[in-house]
Structure formats: structure tokens, C-alpha cells
C-alpha positions as CSV (number, residue, x, y, z in Angstrom):
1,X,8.9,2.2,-27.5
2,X,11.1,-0.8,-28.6
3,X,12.0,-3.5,-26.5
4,X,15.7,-5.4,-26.7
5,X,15.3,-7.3,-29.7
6,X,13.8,-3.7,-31.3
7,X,10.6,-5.2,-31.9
8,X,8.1,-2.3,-31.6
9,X,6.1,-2.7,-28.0
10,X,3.3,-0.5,-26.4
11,X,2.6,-0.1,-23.0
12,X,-1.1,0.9,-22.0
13,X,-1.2,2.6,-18.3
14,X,-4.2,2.4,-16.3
15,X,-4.5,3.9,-12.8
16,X,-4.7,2.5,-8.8
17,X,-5.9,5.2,-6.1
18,X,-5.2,4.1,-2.8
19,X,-6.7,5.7,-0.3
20,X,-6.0,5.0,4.4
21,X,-9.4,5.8,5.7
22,X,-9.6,4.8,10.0
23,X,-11.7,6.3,12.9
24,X,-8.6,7.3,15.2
25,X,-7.5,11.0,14.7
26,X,-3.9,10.7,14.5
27,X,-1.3,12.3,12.2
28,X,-0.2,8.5,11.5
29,X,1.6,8.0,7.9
30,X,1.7,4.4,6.5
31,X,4.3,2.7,3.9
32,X,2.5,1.0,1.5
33,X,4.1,-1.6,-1.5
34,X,3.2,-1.8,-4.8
35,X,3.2,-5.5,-5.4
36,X,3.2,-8.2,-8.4
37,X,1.7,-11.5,-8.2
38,X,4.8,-13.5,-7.4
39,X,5.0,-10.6,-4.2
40,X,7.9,-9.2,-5.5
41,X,7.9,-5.3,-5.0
42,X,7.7,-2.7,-7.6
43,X,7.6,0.8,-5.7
44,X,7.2,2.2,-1.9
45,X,4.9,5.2,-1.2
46,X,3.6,6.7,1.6
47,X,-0.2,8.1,2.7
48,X,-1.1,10.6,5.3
49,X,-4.6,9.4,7.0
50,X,-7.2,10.5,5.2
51,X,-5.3,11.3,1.9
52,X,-5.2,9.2,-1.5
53,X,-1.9,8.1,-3.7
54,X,-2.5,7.7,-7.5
55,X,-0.2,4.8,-9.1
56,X,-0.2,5.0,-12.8
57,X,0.8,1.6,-13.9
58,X,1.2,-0.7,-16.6
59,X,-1.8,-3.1,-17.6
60,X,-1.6,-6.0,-15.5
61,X,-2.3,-7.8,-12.3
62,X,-1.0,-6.0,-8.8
63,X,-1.3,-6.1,-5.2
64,X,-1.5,-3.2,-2.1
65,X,0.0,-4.1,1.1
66,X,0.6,-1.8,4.3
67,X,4.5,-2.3,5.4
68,X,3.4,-3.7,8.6
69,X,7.2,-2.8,10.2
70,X,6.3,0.9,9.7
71,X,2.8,0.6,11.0
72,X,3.7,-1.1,13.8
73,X,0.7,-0.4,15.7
74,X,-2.2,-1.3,12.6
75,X,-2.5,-4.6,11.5
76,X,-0.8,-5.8,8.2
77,X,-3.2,-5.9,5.3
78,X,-3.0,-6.8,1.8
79,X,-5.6,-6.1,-0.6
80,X,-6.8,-9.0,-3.3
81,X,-5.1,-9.0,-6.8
82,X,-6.2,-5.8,-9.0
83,X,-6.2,-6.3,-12.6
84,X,-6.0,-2.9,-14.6
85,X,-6.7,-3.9,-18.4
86,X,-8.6,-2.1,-21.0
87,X,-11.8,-3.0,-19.7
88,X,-11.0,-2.3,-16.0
89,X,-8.2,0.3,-16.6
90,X,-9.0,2.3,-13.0
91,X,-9.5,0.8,-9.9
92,X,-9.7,2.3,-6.3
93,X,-8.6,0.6,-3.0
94,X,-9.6,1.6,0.5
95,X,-7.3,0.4,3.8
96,X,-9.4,0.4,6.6
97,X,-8.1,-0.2,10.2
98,X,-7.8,1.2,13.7
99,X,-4.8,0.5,16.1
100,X,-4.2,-3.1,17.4
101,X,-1.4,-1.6,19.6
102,X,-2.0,1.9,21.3
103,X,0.8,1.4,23.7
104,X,4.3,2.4,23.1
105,X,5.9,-0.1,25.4
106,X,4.7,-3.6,26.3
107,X,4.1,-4.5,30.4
108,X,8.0,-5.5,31.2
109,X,9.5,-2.5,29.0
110,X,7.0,-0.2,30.5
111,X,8.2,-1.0,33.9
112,X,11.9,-0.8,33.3
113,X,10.9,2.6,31.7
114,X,8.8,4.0,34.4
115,X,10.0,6.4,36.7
């Protein structure tokens, strides 16, 4: 591979396996972000309780954070920075959580709703 200037450059890939473990037995899905250090996004992918997602990615320093928008009803989490280099080049993070919200509707929505 060459970069702009067509100076020769190699790119070493390591992998992070992300994995949503929780108690509650829901068929929840939860939008994840593959993040840099400065918190600027680099893909969106999605994970099934109980299932994994393999990113293969460059060497270098990354974060994992749940979209908290989508998952409305888990609290937002970000994992610390992951480094993938040559002596680290696999690394495996695992989301815990149960619901902070079970309810669809808060007290005065509920109400209006109720029939």
C-alpha cells in the first residue's frame, strides 16, 4: 500500500471482540461506536444479547461505547482505551448491564395514555 506522497506504508490489523452479556431475557439489540481517542467515530455496529462482533482494525488506540439513544432503557457505557499493537494485537470487551428503565412511558405520559 502507498500512501499520497507514494511512500510505501503497511498497515498491521489486530482484532476487538465485543461481546453484550446482561441477566434480563430480552431480544434487545444495542448500537455500539467504534471510537478514536479524540471520540470521533469510526464505524456503527450492532449486537444481539448474548452475541459477539469481531472488528478487525488497524494498530492503534480505540474506544467501545453503547449509543445510549438506541438503548434507551441501559445505561450508556464506554469501555477504557484499547490499544491493539504487536504485542497486544487481540483484545476482548464485555458490556455488562441490566435495564435502568423497564417502563415504556414515564408517570404523566402513562396517564395521558391509559385507557
Amino acid at each position: 500500500v502507498t500512501d499520497v506522497n507514494g511512500n510505501s506504508t503497511l498497515y498491521v490489523f489486530g482484532e476487538i471482540v465485543v461481546t453484550q452479556n446482561t441477566s434480563n431475557q430480552n431480544n434487545d439489540v444495542f448500537i455500539y461506536q467504534l471510537l478514536d481517542t479524540n471520540n470521533n467515530v469510526i464505524n456503527e455496529f450492532n449486537i444481539s444479547l448474548g452475541d459477539s462482533k469481531t472488528l478487525k482494525v488497524p494498530y492503534g488506540r480505540y474506544k467501545i461505547k453503547r449509543k445510549k439513544s438506541w438503548s434507551w432503557r441501559y445505561a450508556q457505557v464506554t469501555s477504557d482505551v484499547i490499544v491493539i499493537n504487536n504485542q497486544n494485537n487481540n483484545q476482548e470487551i464485555i458490556f455488562e448491564g441490566n435495564r435502568v428503565t423497564n417502563k415504556w412511558f414515564d408517570k404523566s405520559t402513562y396517564i395521558d395514555n391509559e385507557y
